[in-house]
C-alpha positions, 0 to 999 in steps of 0.5 A: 307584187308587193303593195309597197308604197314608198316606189311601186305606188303613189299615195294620196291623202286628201282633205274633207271635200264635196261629192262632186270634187270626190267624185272628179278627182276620182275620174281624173285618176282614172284618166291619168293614170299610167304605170303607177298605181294609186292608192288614195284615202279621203272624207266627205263633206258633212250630209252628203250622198253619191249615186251609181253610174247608172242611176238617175237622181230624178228616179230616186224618191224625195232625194233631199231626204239623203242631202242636199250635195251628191255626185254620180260615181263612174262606177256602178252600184246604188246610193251611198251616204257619206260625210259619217265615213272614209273612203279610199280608191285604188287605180291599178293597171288590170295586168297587176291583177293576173288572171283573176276573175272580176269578182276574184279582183274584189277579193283582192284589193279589198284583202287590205280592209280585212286586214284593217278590220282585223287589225281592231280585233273585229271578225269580218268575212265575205258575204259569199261564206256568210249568207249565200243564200241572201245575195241580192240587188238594191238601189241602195248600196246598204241593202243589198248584198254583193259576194265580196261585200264584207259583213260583221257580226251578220251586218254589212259594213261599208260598200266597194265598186269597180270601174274597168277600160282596156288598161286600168281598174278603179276600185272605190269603197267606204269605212263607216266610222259613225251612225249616220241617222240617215235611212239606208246608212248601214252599219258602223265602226261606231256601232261595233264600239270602235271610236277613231279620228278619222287621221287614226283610221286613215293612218290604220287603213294605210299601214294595212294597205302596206302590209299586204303581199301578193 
C-alpha cells in the first residue's frame, strides 16, 4: 500500500486549536473513521499540555506550572506539553498493518518522521538501537523511553502513542520546532539548529508522508 494521499487517504490540516478541541477532533476521527484512512497535522494553542488516558490531573503536582488549558489523550502515555510543537494523527484500519506486532506498527507509521528527520539532514534512529539499556516509564512523556521512541543526537525528540478497537489504529505524535521553558519539554528542532514556520514543516511532514511505500 502505497501512503498516496490524493485517492487512498484523507488529508486534514487543521488550524491553531485548544487541547481540548485537539483532543475531541482526534476522538471523532476515531470514531468516524471507515475504510479511508486519515492523515491529519495540526499546532496547539499557546502554554498548553495533554495527558495519558490513564492519568488523573488531580495526581499531577501544582499542574498550573505546565498551563492553565489541557485535555486528556485517548491514548496512553504521560504528560505532554504543547503550543512550541506540530503534531499529526494517523487512523487507519488495523488490516493495513498486516501482521505486524504493536510495537512493529509504531515502527511503521512513524517511518514518515524518520524521513522527515532526514530530510533536514539530521540522523535520527530508534531508541531500541540506541539505548537499549535506558528503556524506561515516566509520567512525563520527555522522560521516559519507549523502544520506538526517535532519538537525535542522544536525546529524545517528540513523542507518539496509539489507540486501538476491533478495526482501527490511531496513532498521535509530536514534532518540537521550539525550546519550550517549560520543565519536562524535551528536545527541539530549534536546539538542533533548524528554524521552520510551522506551514514549512507541515508542508515537509506531508511530503515525507507521501513519500512513504509499503
Amino acid at each position: 500500500m502505497a501512503r498516496e494521499l490524493k485517492k487512498e487517504w484523507r488529508f486534514i490540516d487543521s488550524p491553531r486549536l485548544s487541547a481540548k478541541e485537539n483532543m475531541r477532533i482526534d476522538e471523532s476521527l476515531l470514531l468516524t473513521c471507515k475504510e479511508t484512512p486519515i492523515f491529519r497535522l495540526y499546532s496547539w494553542n499557546p502554554n498548553c499540555f495533554t495527558i495519558g488516558r490513564f492519568q488523573k490531573i488531580e495526581d499531577i503536582q501544582n499542574p498550573k506550572q505546565y498551563g492553565n488549558e489541557w485535555a486528556k489523550r485517548i491514548t496512553g502515555g504521560g504528560l505532554l506539553l504543547h503550543g512550541c510543537d506540530i503534531s499529526y494523527t494517523i487512523v487507519m484500519p488495523i488490516n493495513l498493518l498486516g501482521k505486524r506486532s504493536v510495537k512493529q506498527s509504531y515502527e511503521y507509521v512513524c517511518e514518515f518522521i524518520l524521513n522527515f528527520y532526514k530530510s533536514l539532514g539530521l540522523n535520527p534512529a530508534w531508541a531500541k538501537d540506541i539505548i537499549p539499556n535506558s528503556l524506561s516509564h515516566s509520567s512525563f512523556c520527555q522522560e521516559g523511553f519507549e523502544p520506538y521512541d526517535i532519538i537525535i543526537n542522544g536525546k529524545k525528540i517528540g513523542g507518539n502513542a496509539q489507540k486501538r478497537t476491533k478495526n482501527l489504529i490511531l496513532q498521535h505524535g509530536s514534532i518540537p520546532l521550539r525550546k519550550d521553558k517549560r520543565k519536562y519539554s524535551g528536545y527541539s528542532l530549534e536546539e538542533l539548529g533548524i528554524e521552520l514556520s510551522e506551514k514549512e514543516i507541515k508542508e515537509r511532514l506531508l511530503k515525507s508522508f507521501k513519500e512513504l511505500e509499503n
